[in-house]
N, C-alpha and C positions, 0 to 999 in steps of 0.2 A: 292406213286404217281410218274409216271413217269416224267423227265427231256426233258423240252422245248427242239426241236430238234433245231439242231445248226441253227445261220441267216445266210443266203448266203450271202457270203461279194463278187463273184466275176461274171460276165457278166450281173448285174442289168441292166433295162432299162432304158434308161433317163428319164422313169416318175416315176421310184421306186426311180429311186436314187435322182433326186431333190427332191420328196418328203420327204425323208431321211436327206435330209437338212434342209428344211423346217421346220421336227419335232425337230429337237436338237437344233435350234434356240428360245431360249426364249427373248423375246420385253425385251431387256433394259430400267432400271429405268429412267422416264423423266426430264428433269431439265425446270427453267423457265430462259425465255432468252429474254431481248425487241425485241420489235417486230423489231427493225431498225436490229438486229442481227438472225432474225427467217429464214431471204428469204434461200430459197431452204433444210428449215430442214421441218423431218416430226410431224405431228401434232399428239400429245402424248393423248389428250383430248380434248373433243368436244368442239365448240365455239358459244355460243349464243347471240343475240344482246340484249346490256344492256337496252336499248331504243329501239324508235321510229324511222325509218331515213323514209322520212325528220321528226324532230320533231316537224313540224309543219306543215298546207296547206301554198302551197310556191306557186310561181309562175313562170309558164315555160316561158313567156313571159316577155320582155321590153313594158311597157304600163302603164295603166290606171285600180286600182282598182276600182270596181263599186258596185251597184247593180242592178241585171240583173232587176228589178223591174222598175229601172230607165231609160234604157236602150230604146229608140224608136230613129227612124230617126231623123237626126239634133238636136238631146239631145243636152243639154248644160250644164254641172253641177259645182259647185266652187270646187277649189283645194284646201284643208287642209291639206295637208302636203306629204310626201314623206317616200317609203318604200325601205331601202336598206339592200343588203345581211348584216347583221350584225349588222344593225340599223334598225329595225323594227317599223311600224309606232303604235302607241300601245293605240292610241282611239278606240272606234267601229266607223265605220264607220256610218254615218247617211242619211237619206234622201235627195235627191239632191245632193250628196258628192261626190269627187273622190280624186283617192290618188295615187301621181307616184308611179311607183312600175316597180322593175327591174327583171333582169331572177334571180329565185331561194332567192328572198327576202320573207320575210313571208306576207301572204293575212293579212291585216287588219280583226280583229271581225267585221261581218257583213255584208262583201264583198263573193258574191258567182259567181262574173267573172271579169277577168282581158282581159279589149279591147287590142290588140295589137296597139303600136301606129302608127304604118302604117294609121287605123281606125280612126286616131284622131287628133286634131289639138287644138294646145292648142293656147287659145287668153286672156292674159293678167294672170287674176287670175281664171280663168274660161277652160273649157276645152269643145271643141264639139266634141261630136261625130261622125262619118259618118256611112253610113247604115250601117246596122245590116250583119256579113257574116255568114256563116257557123255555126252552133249551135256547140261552143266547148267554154268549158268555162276557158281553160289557166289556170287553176291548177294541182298542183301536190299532192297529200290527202295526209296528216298527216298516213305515216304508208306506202304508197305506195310502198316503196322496202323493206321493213321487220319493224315488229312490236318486242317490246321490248319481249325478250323470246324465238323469232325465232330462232331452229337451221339454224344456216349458216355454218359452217364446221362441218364435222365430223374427229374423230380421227384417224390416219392411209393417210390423204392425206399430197403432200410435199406441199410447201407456196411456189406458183409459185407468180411472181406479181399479178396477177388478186386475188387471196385468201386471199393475206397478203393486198391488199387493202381493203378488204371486212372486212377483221378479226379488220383493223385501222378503219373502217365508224361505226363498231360498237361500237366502246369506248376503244378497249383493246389497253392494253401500253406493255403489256408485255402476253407472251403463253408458254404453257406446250409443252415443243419439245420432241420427244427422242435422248438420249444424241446420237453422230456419233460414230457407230460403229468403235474399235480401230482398226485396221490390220495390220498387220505387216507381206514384203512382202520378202521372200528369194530365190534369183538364187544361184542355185548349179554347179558346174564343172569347172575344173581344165582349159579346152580350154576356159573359158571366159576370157574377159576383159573388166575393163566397159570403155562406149564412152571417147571417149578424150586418151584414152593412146595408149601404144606401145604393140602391139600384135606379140606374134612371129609369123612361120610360120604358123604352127600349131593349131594357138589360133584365135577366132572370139571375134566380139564386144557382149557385153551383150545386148537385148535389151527389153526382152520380161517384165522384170519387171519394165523399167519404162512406157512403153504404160499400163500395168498390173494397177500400181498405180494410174494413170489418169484416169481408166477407174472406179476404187472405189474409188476415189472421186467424178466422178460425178454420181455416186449411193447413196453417201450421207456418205460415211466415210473416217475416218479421217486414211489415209493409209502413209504408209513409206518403206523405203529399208534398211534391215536389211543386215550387211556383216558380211560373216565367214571367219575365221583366216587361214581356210585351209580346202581343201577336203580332210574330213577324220570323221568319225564316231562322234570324242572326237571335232570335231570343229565345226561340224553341229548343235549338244546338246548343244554346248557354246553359241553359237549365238542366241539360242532362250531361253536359261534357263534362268529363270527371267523377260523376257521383258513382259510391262505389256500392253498386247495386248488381245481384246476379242479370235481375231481370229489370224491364223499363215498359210498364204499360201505360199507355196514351189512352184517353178519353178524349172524343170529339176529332176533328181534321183527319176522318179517317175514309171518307170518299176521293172523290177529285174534281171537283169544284175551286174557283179561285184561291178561296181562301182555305183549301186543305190544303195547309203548309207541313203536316207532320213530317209525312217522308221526306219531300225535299230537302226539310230540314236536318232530318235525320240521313240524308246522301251525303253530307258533309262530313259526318260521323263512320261514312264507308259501311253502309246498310248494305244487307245481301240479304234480297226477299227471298222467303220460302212460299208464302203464296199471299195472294194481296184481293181475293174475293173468294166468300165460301156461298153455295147453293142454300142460305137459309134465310129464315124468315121469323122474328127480326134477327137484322145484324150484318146483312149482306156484304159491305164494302169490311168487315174483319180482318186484318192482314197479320202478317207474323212474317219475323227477321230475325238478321243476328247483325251486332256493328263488328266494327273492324277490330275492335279491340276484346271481341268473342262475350258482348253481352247482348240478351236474350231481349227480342221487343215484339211485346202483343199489342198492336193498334185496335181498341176497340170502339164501335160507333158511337156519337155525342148523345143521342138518344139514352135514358136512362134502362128500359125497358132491352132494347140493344144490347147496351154495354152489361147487364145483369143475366142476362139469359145465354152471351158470349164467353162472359165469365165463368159461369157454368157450364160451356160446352166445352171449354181449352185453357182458360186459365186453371181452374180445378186440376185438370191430370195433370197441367206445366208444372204448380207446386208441388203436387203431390209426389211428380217424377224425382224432383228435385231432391226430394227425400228418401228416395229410395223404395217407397212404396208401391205395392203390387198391383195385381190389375182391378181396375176399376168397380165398382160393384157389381154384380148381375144387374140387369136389367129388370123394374117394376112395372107392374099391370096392376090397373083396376077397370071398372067396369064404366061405361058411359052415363051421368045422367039426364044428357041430355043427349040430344041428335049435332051432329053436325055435318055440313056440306063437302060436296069433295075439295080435295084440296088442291091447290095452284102447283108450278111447278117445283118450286123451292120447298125442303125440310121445313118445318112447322112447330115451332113452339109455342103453343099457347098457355098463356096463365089460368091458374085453375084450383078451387079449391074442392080437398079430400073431405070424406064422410065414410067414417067407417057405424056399418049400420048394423042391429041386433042379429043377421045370422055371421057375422065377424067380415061380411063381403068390402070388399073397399069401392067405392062410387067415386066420380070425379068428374066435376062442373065446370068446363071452361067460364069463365066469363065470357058477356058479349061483345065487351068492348076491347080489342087488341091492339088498339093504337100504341106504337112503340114510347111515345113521350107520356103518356102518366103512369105517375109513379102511384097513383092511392090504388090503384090495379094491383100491382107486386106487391104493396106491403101486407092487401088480404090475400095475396096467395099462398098456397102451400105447395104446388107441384107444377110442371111444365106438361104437358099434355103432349106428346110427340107425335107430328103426320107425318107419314114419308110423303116424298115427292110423286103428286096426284094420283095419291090415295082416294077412290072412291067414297061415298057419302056413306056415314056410319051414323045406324040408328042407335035409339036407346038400349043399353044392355051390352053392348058390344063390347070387348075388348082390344084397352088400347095399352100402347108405351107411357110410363112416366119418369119426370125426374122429380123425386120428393127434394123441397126447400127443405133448409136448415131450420125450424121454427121452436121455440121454446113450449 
């Protein structure tokens, strides 16, 4: 029997190679966590309502329980008691009868309309009516927003407020989350320094790992910055052997040039690449592995611009995978407002900012400048501009792919 031909580990597409990511992610073991501590985790198992809501016919109106039976012009009927959210009036209601009743308090047994008291004038112990308006009978039915059993969430969504409200109206005190992906985040190179110190000539501010870090946090893991003792082979291995991290992504030493020590470094550690060049532009030399000890490493370029735009093409679904969550969003379009030239051979990210204009159309402006290393570029953009590979020259108006930034 012939021997699997070898996997090509290098000029993958960006849809082989996030897929590649995709597949070596396996959905981490869920934990249960209260709901007061669930907001923004993702949901590990389905959520169904233990109940009823409302669990009773309630009333949308401030008024007068009735029966619509008794109900004519200048009716007049006696008031036996009063229905409030929490205190419900709990005789049936009887003929000739009415019973105050507030918004979202429960219908009295018996009662099949609540008059608004605009309609009504109450005189003594007795209460009249005024005509009859509009046939609506101001309830709310027992069951109205979900009946006990209802799926309400499924597993794989995050608990944005509106879900984690929904997940509390049905009883739950506590949810099955998936635990936060660990990560643990490493810049490499000798010209670094991190913010706040004394840099020589020679040496720049580190910066790409802590925008890196923020950005997987809010993908939903629990991320950190890892330091090495020195650039060099034995200090690279140091800084990650043992750390108890799902995943291990590199910033910088991710070509192969003298001084790209990552991998090397990381062969000590019994690295087994999945691929080690993807077809894009920035970001080319991006690689992905697993060690020996079956934790998960995305090498991404020193370049800031690189490492953010790589971040978002594979780190994103990596965490996301990690959590259980589904498939990635549709894909966005807006319209060009500018012109641009055809494109090279490599996939194309360009930084770019949105304009959504008075008929509600979305516009989108690359900038001109694409240089991978400045960052004042990324901090004004809002979205990634995507060209396939030598895509033809697209004028104004055209429609293209984007990736919307996370922006406040």
């Amino acid at each position: 029997m012939s021997a699997d031909p070898p996997r090509k580990l290098k000029g993958l597409s960006v849809e082989e190679a996030r897929g590649r990511v995709i597949a070596a992610a396996t959905a981490l073991k869920p934990e249960s966590v209260s709901i007061e501590a669930a907001a923004g985790r993702v949901l590990a198992r389905d959520v169904a309502a233990t109940r009823d809501q409302p669990p009773f016919t309630a009333s949308a109106m401030d008024g007068w329980a009735v029966r619509s039976a008794d109900v004519a012009a200048e009716t007049t009927l006696a008031i036996v008691g009063e229905s409030a959210a929490g205190h419900g009036y709990l005789q049936s209601l009887k003929a000739g009868e009415a019973v105050r009743i507030f918004t979202g308090a429960p219908v009295p047994e018996g009662s099949d309309l609540v008059v608004m008291q605009e309609n009504a004038v109450r005189e003594g112990d007795r209460v009249r009516l005024g005509p009859a308006g509009p046939p609506k009978d101001n309830l709310r039915p027992r069951g109205g927003d979900f009946a006990a059993g209802d799926l309400l969430l499924e597993a794989g969504v995050r608990l944005d407020p509106w879900r984690l409200s929904l997940a509390a109206s049905a009883g739950h005190g506590s949810l099955s989350v998936a635990r936060k992906p660990r990560v643990a985040v490493l810049a490499t190179g000798e010209e670094l320094v991190s913010p706040g110190g004394d840099p020589k000539p020679d040496q720049i501010f580190e910066s790409g790992s802590l925008g890196l870090i923020e950005m997987l946090r809010g993908w939903g893991a629990d991320a950190w910055r890892l330091e090495a003792a020195g650039d060099n082979i034995e200090a690279i291995a140091g800084a990650v052997r043992g750390v108890e991290a799902d995943v291990l992504i590199t910033v910088g030493g991710a070509s192969v040039g003298d001084h790209d020590l990552v991998k090397p470094a990381f062969a000590q550690l019994g690295l087994e690449l999945d691929f080690e060049t993807v077809n894009v532009r920035p970001g080319k030399p991006t690689w992905f592995g697993r060690l020996g000890d079956g934790r998960l490493v995305l090498g991404l370029p020193g370049n800031p611009a690189s490492a953010f735009v790589c971040a978002e093409l594979f780190g994103k679904p990596l965490v996301l995978a990690l959590q259980g969550m589904g498939p990635l969003p549709s894909p966005a379009f807006a319209r060009l407002a500018e012109p641009l030239p055809a494109n090279g051979p490599r996939e194309h990210y360009m930084r770019a900012a949105l304009e959504a204009r008075e008929d509600g159309a979305l516009w989108v402006t690359p900038y001109p400048d694409q240089d991978s290393s400045l960052v004042t570029v990324f901090a004004r953009a809002d979205a990634l501009v995507r060209r396939l590979p030598s895509a033809v020259a697209a004028a104004v108006g055209e429609v293209v792919g984007i990736v919307r930034l996370a922006r406040d």
